[in-house]
N, C-alpha and C positions, 0 to 999 in steps of 0.2 A: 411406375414412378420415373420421374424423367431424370436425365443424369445430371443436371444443374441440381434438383431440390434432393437429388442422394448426395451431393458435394455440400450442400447446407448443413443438413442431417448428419455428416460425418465432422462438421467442426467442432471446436471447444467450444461450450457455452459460453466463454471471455470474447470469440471474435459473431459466435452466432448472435448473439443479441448486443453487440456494440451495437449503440444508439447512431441513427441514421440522419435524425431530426435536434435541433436544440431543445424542442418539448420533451426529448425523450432522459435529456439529463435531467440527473435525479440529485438535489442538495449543495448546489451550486448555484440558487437562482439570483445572489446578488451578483456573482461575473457572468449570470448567461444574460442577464435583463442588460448590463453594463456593454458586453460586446454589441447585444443587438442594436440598442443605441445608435453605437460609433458606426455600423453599417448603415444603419438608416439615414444616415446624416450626410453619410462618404465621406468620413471623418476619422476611417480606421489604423488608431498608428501602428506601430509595433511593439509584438505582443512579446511578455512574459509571461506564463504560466510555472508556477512552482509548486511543490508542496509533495506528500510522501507518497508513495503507487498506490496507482488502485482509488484514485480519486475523482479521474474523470478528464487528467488535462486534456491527452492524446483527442478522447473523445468527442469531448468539448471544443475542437480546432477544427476536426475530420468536420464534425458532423456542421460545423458555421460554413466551412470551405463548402460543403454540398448545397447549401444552401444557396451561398453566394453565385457557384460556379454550374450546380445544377450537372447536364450530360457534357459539358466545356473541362468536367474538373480535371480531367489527364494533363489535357493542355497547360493548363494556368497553377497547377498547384505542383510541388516539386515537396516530395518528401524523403528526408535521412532520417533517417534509425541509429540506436548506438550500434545496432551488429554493423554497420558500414563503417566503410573509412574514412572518416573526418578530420584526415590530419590534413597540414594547409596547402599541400598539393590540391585535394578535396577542393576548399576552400576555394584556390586561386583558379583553378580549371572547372568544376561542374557546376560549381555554384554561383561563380561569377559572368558562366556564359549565360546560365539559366536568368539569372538577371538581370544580364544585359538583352537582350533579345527582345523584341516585343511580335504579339501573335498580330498575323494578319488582319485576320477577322475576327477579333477580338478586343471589346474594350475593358478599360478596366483595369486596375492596376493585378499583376502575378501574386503569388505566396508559396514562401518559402517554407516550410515546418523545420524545425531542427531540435528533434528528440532526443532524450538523454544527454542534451548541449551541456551540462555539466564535468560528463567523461573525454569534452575536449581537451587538446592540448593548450597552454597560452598561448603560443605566435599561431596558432590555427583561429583563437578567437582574437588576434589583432586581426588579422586577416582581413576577417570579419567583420569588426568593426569599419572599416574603410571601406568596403563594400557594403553596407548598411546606407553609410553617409551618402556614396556613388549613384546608388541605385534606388533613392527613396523616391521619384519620382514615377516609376509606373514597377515597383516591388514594396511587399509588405513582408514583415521576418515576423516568425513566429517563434519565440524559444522555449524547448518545454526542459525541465531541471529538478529534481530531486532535490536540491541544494543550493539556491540562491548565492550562496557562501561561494560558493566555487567559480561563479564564473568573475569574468575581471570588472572592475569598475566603469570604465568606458564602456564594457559591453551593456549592464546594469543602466547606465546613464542614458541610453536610447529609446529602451523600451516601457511600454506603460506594465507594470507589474501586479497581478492578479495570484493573490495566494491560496490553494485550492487546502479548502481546512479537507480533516477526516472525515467522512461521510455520517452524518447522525442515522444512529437505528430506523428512525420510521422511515427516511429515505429508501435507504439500503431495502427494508422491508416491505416497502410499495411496488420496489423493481423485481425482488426476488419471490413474490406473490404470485406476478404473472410469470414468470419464469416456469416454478411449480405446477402452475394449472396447464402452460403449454407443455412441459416435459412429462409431464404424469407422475409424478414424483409424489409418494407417500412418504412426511417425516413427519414428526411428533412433533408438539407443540414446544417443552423443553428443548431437544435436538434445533430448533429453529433458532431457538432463544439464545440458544451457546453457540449456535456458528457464527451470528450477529455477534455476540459478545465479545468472542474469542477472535475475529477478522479486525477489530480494532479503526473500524472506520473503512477497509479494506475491498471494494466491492469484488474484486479482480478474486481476491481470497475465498470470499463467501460463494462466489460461482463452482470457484476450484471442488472447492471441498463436498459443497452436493453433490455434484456431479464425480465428485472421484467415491462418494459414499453410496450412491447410486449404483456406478459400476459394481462396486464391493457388493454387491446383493446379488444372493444366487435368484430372485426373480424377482419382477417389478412389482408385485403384489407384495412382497415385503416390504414393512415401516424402518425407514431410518429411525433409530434413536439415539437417546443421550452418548451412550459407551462408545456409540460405533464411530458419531463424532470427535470424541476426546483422543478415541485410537487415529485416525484418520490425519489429525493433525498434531497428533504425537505433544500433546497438553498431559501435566496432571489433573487426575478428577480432582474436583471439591472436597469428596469427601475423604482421597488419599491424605492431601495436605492437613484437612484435620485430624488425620488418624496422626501423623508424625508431631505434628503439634501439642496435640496431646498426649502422646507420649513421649513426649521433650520435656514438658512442663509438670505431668505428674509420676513420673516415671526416671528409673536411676538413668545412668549415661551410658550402660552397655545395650540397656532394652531399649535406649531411645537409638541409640545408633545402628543396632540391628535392626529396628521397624525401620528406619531411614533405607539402609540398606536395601531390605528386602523387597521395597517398594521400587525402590530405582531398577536394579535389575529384573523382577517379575514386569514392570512396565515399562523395562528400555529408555529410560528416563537420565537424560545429564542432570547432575546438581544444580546450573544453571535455570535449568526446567525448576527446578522444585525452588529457589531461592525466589525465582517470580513472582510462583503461586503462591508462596511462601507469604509474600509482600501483599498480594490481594488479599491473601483471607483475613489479615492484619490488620486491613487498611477499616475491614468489618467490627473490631474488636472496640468497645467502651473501654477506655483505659482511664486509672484513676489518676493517674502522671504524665503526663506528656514526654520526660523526660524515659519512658519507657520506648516511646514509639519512635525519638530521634536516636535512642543509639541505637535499636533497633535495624533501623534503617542505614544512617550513616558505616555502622557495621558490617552490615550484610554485603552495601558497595564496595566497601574492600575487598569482602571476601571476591566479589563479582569482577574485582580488576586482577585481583592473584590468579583467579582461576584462566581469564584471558590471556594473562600471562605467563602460562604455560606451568601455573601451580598445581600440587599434588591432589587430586581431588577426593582419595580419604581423609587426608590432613585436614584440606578445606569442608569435608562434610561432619570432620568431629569441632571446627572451628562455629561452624553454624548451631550446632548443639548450643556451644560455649557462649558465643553470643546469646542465644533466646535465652537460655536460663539464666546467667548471668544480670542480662536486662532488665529481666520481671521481677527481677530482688528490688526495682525501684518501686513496684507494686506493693512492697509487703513493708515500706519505709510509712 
């Protein structure tokens, strides 16, 4: 084996199969159909991409720049990351030489990527703005961001903005199919169905997790299953959450708090963990009231801002008791 394809073989599955092509993104086909457009046209402004990780922005950019830039891409594409330094020295010196500059023998307008452009500073993204305006003539800005919310108005006002929703299950499940059959990967059919469920849209997640449940196996002939998932990414099971539930609901307040208990510590589990799963298996429940399931909820939030704020987590896990039993009393109205 040559030492380039032992250097592949040794990455994480998140950089080995990043998408190389726009065909290869997956659940995103109204902005990948949208960018291709504005290229074909030579019509491409500056971009915003936002929305949670693990959605596809990063990739979605890399993989149009190769497109566009082909074996030119070194030249013509300039990427920051948030591990760099983006404050507006950054700003006024690499990024502004890099677009003022034009390549010799190259036409075409540059591209700039700027990752994590949310964890800027403000006078970093004034900066910016003014070098956006400077240099739109033969540079294109690409902003990728977590939070829309964060960056400034004037920056927002430039670019054409593309919201990358969560990835839906059959996407995710079209990608991680071939994944499977090139990794050799044995999981069960439930184990697939919960890594999907539990990644929340997440692709960057659903790679992690196979592959760190993969490693966890003393041989590759061994099947991933359900458990080894739930351990892997440190979830309560389904069927935990109903056991405390049910013994919240038919059961006095010391045996409910002791099965609470004993769940949390035999599975390493914060209260926060259980208040979630808590809220899923919930969300499953025919209730005869509605006014069950809002204070329910509205409750539990409390509990969930006390605990963030540095609340006592027995107190708060005999407070959760209180709530759910309390609540179901609207059941018996």
């Amino acid at each position: 084996m040559s030492g380039n394809n032992r250097n592949v073989d040794n990455l994480p599955w998140v950089e080995k199969y990043r998408p190389n092509k726009l065909d290869e993104v997956y659940g995103q086909n109204e902005v990948v159909s949208t960018v291709r457009r504005f290229v074909s046209e030579g019509k491409l402004p500056h971009l915003l991409f936002y929305g949670p990780p693990g959605t596809g922005k990063t990739s979605t950019i890399v993989a149009l720049a190769r497109e566009i830039y082909g074996n030119n891409y070194s030249n013509m594409v300039l990427e920051l990351n948030a591990s760099d330094d983006r404050g507006i020295d950054v700003v006024r010196n690499q990024i502004k030489e890099f677009a003022s500059t034009r390549q010799i023998f190259s036409k075409g307008f540059k591209l700039i990527i700027l990752d994590e452009a949310d964890a800027m500073t403000n006078a970093a993204q004034n900066a910016l703005r003014r070098i956006i305006e400077k240099y739109t003539k033969n540079t294109r800005f690409c902003i990728l961001a977590n939070y829309a919310h964060k960056l400034t108005p004037a920056l927002l006002s430039r670019c054409t903005r593309f919201r990358f929703q969560p990835l839906p299950i059959e996407s995710m499940r079209q990608r991680i199919d071939n994944v499977i059959v090139k990794e050799k990967v044995k999981i069960s059919e439930d184990a697939l169905n919960a890594t999907l469920k539990l990644s929340k849209g997440d692709m960057r997640k659903v790679l992690n997790v196979i592959q760190a449940c993969q490693a966890g196996q003393n041989s590759n002939e061994n099947e991933i299953d359900e458990e080894l998932v739930y351990e892997c990414i440190g979830t309560p099971k389904p069927n935990d959450i109903k056991m405390i539930l049910n013994s919240i609901m038919n059961e006095d307040w010391n045996t409910a708090y002791f099965t609470m208990e004993r769940i949390k510590v035999t599975q390493g589990l914060a209260l926060v963990d259980l208040i979630e799963g808590i809220v899923e298996v919930l969300e499953g429940y025919e209730l005869k009231n509605e006014e069950t399931r809002i204070s329910i909820l509205s409750r539990l939030g409390d509990i969930e801002y006390s605990i963030s704020h540095g609340g006592n987590e027995r107190v708060q896990s005999s407070a959760v008791i209180g709530v759910i039993k309390s609540s179901f009393e609207y059941e018996m109205v």
